[in-house]
Legacy VTK file of the C-alpha trace (Angstrom):
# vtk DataFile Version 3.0
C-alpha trace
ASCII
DATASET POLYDATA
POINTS 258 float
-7.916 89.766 -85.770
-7.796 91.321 -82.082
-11.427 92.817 -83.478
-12.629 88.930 -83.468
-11.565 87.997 -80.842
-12.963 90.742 -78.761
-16.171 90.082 -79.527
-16.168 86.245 -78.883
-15.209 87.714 -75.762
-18.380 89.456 -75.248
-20.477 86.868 -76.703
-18.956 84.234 -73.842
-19.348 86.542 -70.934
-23.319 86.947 -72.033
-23.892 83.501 -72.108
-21.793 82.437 -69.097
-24.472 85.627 -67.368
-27.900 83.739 -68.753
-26.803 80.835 -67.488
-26.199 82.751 -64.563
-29.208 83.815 -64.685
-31.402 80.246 -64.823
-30.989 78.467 -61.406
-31.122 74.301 -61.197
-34.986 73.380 -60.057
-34.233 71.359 -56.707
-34.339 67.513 -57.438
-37.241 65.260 -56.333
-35.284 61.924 -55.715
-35.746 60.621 -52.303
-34.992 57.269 -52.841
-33.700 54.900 -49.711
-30.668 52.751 -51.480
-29.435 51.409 -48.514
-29.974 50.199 -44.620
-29.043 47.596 -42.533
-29.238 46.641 -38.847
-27.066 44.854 -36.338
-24.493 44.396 -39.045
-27.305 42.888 -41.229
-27.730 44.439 -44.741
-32.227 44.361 -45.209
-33.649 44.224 -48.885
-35.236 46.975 -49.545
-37.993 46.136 -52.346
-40.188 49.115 -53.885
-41.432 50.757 -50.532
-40.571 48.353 -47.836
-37.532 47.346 -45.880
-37.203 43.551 -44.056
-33.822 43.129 -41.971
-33.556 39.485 -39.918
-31.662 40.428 -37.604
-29.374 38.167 -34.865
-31.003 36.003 -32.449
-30.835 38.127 -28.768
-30.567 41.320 -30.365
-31.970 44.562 -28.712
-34.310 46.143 -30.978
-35.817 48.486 -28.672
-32.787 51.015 -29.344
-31.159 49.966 -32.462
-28.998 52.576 -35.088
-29.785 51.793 -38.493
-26.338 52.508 -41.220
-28.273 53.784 -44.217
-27.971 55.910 -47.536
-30.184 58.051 -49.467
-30.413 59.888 -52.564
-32.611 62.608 -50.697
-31.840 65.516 -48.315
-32.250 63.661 -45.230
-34.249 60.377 -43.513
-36.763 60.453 -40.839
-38.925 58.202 -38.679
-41.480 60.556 -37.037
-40.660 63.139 -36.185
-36.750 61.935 -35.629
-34.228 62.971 -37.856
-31.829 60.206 -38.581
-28.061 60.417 -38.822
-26.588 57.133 -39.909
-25.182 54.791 -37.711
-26.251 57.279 -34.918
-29.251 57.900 -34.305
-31.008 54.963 -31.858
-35.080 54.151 -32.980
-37.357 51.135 -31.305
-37.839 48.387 -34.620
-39.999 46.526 -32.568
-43.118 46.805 -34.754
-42.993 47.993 -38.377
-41.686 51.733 -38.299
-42.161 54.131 -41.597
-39.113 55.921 -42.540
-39.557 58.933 -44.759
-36.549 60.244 -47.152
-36.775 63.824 -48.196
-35.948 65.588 -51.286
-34.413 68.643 -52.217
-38.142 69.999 -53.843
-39.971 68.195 -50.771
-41.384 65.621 -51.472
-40.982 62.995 -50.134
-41.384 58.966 -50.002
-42.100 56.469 -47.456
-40.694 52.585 -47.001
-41.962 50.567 -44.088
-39.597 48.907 -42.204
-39.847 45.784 -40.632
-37.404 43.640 -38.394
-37.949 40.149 -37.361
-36.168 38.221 -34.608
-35.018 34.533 -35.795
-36.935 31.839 -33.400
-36.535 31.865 -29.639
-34.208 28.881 -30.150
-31.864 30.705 -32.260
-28.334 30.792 -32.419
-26.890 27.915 -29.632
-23.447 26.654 -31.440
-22.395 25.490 -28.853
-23.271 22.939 -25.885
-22.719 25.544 -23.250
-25.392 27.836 -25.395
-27.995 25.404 -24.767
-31.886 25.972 -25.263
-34.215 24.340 -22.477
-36.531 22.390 -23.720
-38.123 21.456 -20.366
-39.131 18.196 -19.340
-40.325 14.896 -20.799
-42.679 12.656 -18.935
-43.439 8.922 -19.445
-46.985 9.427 -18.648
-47.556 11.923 -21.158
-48.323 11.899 -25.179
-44.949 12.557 -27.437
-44.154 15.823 -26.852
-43.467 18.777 -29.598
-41.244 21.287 -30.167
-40.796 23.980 -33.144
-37.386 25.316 -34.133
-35.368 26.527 -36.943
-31.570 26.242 -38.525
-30.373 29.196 -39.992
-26.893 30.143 -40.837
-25.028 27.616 -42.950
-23.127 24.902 -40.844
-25.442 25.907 -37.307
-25.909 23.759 -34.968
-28.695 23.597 -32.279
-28.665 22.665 -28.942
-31.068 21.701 -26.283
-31.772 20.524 -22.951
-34.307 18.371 -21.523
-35.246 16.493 -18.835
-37.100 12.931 -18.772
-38.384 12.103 -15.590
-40.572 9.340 -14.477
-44.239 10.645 -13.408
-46.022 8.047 -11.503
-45.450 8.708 -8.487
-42.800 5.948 -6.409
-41.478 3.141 -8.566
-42.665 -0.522 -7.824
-40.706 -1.788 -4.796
-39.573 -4.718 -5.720
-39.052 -4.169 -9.880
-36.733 -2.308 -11.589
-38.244 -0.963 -14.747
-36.324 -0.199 -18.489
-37.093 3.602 -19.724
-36.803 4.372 -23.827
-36.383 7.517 -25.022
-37.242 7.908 -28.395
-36.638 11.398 -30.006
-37.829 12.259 -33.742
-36.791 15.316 -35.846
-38.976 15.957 -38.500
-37.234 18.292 -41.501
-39.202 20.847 -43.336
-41.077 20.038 -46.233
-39.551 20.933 -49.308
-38.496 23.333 -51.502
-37.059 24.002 -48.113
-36.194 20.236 -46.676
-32.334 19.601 -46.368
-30.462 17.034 -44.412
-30.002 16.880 -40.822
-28.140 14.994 -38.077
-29.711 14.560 -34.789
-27.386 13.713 -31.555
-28.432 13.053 -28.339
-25.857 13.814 -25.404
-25.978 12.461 -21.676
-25.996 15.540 -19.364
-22.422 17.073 -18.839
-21.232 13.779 -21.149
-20.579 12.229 -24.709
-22.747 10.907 -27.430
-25.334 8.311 -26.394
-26.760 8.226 -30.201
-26.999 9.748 -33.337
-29.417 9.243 -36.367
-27.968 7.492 -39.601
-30.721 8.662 -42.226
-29.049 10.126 -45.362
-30.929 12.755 -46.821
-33.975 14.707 -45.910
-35.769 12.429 -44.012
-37.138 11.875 -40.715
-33.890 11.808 -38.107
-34.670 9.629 -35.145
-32.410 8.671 -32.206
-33.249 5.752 -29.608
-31.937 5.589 -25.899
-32.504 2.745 -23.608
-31.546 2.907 -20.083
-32.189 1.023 -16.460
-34.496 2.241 -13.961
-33.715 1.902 -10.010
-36.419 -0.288 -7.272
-38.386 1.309 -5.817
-37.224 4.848 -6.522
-38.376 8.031 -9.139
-35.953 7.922 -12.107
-34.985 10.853 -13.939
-32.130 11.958 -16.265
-31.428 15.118 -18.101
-29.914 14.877 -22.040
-28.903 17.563 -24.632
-29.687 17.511 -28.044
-27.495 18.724 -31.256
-29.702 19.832 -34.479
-26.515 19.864 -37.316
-27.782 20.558 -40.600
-24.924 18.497 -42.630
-25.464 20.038 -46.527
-24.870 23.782 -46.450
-28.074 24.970 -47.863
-29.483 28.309 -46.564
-32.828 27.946 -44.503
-34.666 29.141 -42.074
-37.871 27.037 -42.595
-39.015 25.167 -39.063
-38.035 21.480 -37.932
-39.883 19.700 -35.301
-38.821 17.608 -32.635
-40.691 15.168 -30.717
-39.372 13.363 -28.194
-41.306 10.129 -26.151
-40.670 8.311 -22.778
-41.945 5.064 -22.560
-41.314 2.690 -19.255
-41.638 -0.966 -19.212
-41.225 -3.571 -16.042
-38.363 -5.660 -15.736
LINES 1 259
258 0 1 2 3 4 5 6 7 8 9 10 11 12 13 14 15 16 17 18 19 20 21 22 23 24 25 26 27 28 29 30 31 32 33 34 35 36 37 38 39 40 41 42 43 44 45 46 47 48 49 50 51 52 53 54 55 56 57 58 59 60 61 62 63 64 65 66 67 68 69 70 71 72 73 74 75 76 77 78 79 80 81 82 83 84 85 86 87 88 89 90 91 92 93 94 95 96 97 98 99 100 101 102 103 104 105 106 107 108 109 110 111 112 113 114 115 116 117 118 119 120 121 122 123 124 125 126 127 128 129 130 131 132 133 134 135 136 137 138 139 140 141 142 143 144 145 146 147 148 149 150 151 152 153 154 155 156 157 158 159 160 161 162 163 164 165 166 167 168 169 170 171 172 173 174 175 176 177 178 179 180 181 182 183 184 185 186 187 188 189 190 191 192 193 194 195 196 197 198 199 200 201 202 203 204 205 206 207 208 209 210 211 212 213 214 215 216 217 218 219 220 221 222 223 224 225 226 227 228 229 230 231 232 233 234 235 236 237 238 239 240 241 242 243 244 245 246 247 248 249 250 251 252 253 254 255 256 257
């Protein structure tokens, strides 16, 4: 009996020294399976990377938090340590993983910036819109709603172009502004508010739905005098839905003689 079990002895020591003997090949997986930006997780699809990130956010110097299956992640010739290392995201960059055997595999990375307009939530975090004139054509704007529940706000002024007013007439200005939502699969439903400067709600739309949101203001000019008066809008998309698809808003003065 000890016989036996000296030699199963033996035989385990040889095998545990062939083993020994054949090294593990160094892997080749290099895959990226994770990154975000700004607190913003991107998709990562096949070999590219797409991160929105917030509206105001520096991308010039910007530390991505990422994970890799491979050795280690580069763009360039920077080395990146996660949550670290600063790179500029303000074009498409290429970030190379590495594996263990060398090779190696590439995902482009691209970062966009929401719309110039985005986020305002509040009436203090107003966008200017500049200024409306009666003499002109209705004038355009382009903006988007992004997070759930946003809300958008703008300033503009509308301002009588004509040079004096009549001397002896007082005239009636209407300000008509128009939001139109985006066209579907992406349309949803908004409110539209307009706001005297510094005060409350002049008017709001009504229009359930989808639909074109449109607001009408009516107020009394002054004899003989240049009228002006600055408003703020608020953009409220009312159903919850997820977008970031453009709405446009046009807004018309129009001045008649009393």
């Amino acid at each position: 009996m000890k016989r036996c079990i000296r030699i199963l002895a033996v035989v385990d020591l040889a095998g545990s020294l062939l083993l020994a003997g054949c090294p593990v090949p160094p892997s080749d997986d290099c895959e990226l399976t994770a990154f975000a930006l700004a607190g913003v997780t991107g998709t990562i699809d096949q070999g590219s990377v797409a991160v929105t990130v917030p509206w105001g956010t520096d991308v010039v110097s910007l530390a991505a938090v990422f994970a890799t299956t491979g050795v280690s992640a580069s763009i360039g010739s920077t080395i990146l340590e996660s949550g670290v290392t600063p790179c500029d995201y303000t074009d498409p960059v290429t970030l190379t993983v590495l594996a263990e055997d060398g090779s190696a595999k590439d995902y482009t990375v691209t970062v966009t910036l929401p719309d110039a307009y985005e986020p305002n939530e509040t009436l203090n975090g107003y966008q200017s819109l500049g200024t409306v004139f009666e003499t002109a054509t209705e004038q355009q704007w382009t903006a988007t709603i992004s997070p759930t529940v946003d809300r958008d706000f703008y300033w503009f002024m509308a301002e009588e172009d004509g040079g004096l007013g009549f001397p002896l007439e007082s005239e009636l200005f209407t300000l008509t502004v128009r939001l139109v939502p985006p066209q579907a699969p992406h349309a949803r439903n908004y409110d539209l508010y307009l706001f005297a400067d510094g005060g409350g709600v002049l008017e709001q739309s009504t229009t359930l739905g989808s639909a074109e949101e449109i607001v009408v203001f009516a107020w009394d000019g002054t004899v003989g005098i240049d009228d002006s008066q600055s408003f703020r809008l608020e953009v409220r998309g009312v159903d919850g839905a997820f977008t970031c698809s453009p709405y446009t808003l046009y807004a018309d003065l129009v001045e008649t003689i009393n």
